[in-house]
Rosetta silent file (secondary structure, phi, psi, omega in degrees, C-alpha in Angstrom):
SEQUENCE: XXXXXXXXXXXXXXXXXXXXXXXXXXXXXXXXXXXXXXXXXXXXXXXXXXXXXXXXXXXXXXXXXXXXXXXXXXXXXXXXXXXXX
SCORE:     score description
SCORE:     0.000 S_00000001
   1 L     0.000  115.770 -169.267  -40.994  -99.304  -61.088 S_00000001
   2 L    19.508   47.142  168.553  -41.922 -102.800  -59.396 S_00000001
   3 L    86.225    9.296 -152.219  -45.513 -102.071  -59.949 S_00000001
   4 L   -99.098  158.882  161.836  -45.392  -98.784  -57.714 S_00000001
   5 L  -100.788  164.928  168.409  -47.956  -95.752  -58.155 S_00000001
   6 H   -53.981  -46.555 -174.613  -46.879  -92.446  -58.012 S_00000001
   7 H   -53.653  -54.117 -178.935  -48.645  -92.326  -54.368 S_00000001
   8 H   -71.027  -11.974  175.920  -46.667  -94.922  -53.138 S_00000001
   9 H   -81.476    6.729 -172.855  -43.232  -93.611  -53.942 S_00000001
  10 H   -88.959   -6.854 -174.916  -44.420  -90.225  -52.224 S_00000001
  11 L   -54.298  150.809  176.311  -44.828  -92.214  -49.170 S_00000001
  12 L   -70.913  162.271 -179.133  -42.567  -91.251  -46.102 S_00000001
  13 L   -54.997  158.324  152.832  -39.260  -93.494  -45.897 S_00000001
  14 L  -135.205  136.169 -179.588  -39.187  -96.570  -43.718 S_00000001
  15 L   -84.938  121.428  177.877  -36.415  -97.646  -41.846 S_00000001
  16 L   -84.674  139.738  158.988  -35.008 -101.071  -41.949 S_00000001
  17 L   -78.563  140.675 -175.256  -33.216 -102.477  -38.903 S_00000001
  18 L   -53.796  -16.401  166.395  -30.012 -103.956  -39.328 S_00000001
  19 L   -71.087  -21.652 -177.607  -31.561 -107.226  -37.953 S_00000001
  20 L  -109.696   30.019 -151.923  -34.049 -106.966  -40.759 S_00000001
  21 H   -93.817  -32.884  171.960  -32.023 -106.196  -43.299 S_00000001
  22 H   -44.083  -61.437 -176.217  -31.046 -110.072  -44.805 S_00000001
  23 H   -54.741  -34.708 -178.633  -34.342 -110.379  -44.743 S_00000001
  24 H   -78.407  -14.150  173.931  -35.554 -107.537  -46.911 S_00000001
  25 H  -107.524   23.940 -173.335  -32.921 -108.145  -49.303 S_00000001
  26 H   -82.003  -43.052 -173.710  -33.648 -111.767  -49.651 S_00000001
  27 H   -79.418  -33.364  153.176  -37.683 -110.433  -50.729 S_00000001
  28 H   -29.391  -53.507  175.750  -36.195 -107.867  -52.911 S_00000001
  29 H   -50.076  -42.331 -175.903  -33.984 -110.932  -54.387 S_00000001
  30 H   -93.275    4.679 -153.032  -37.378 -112.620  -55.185 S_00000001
  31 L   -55.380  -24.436  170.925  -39.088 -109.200  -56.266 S_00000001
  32 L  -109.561   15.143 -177.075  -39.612 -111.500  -59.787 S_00000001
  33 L   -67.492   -8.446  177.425  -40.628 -114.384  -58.196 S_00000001
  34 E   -33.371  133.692  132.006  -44.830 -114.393  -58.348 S_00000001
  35 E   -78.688  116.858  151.514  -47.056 -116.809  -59.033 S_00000001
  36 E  -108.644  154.522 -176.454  -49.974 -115.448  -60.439 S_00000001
  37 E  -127.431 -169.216  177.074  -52.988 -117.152  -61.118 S_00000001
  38 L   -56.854  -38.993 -169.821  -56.059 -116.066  -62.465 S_00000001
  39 L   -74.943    5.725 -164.676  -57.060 -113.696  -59.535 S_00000001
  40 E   115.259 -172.093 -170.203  -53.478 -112.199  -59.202 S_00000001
  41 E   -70.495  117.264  171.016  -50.512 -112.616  -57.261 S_00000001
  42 E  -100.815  -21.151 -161.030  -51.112 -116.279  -55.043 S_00000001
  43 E   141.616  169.437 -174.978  -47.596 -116.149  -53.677 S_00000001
  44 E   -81.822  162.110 -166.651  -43.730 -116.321  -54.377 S_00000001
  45 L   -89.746  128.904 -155.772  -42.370 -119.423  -56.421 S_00000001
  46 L   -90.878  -29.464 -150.447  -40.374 -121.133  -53.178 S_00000001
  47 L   -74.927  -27.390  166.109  -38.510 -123.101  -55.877 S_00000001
  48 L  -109.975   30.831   95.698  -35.703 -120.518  -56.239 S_00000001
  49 L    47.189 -109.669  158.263  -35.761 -119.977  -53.095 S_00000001
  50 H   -63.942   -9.927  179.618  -32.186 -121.164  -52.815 S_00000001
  51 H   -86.682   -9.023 -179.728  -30.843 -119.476  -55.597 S_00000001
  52 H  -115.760  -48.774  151.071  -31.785 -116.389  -54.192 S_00000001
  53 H   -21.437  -66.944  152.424  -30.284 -117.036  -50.462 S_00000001
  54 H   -63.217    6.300  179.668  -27.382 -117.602  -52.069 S_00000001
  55 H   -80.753  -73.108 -172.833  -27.642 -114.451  -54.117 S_00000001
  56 H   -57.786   -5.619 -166.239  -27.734 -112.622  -50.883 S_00000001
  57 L    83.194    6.656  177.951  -24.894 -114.255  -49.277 S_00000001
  58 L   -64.339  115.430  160.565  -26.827 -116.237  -46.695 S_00000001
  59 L   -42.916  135.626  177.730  -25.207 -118.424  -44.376 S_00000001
  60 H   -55.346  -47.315  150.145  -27.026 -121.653  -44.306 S_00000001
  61 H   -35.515  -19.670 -172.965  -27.853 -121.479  -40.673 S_00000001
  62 H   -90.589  -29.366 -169.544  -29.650 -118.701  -41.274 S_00000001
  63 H   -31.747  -42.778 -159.418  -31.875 -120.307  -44.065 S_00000001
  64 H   -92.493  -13.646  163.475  -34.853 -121.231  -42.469 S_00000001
  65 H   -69.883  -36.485  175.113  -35.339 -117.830  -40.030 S_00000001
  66 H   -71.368  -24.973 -177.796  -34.966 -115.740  -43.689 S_00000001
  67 H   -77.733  -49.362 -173.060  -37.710 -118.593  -44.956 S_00000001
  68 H   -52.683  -43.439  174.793  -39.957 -117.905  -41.573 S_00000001
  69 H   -51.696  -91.350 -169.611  -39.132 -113.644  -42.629 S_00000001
  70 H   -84.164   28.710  158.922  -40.075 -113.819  -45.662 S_00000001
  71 H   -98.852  -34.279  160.821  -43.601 -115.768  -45.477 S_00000001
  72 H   -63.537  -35.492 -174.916  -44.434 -113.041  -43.220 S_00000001
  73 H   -68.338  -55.231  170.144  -43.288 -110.579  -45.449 S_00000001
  74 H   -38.833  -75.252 -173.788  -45.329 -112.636  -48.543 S_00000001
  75 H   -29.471  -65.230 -177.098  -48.430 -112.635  -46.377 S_00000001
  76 H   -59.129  -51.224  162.846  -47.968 -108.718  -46.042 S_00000001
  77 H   -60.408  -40.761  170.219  -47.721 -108.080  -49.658 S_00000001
  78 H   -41.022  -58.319  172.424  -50.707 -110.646  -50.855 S_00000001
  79 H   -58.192  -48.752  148.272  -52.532 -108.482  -48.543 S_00000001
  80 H   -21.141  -64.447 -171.008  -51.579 -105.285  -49.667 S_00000001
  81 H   -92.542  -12.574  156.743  -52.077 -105.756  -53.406 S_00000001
  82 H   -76.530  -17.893  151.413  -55.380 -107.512  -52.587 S_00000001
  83 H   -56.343  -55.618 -160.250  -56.579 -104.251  -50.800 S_00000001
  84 L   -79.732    7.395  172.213  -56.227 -101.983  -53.896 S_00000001
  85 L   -76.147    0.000    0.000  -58.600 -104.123  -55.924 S_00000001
């Protein structure tokens, strides 16, 4: 399941806030989006991008605070799966 260990689904829940909610399901939306290189995961492919904002229903106005969201979010997963090496 998206690369999960057993450990992490045993983890306690975490709660999304309704402010953060676009965002998480815009990085869900990209959940097949990787670039890997040799070394792994370098980051998400930007180029669908819009196809997945519009997936989610995003208002256009919204676009570029859900881009600023999820590069933070990117950052936090690069890191993450580059710890368990």
């Amino acid at each position: 399941m998206a690369g999960l260990t057993l450990e992490d689904l045993a983890a306690d829940p975490v709660e999304i806030w309704p402010e953060n909610l676009q965002a998480y399901e815009l990085f869900c939306a990209m959940d097949t989006q990787w670039r890997i290189g040799m070394a792994g995961p370098t980051g998400l492919d930007y180029a669908a991008l819009p196809m997945a904002l519009r997936m989610i229903g995003a208002a256009r106005s919204d676009w570029q605070q859900l881009m600023a969201d999820i590069r933070v979010m990117e950052s936090a997963a690069l890191q993450a799966m580059r710890s368990k090496d």
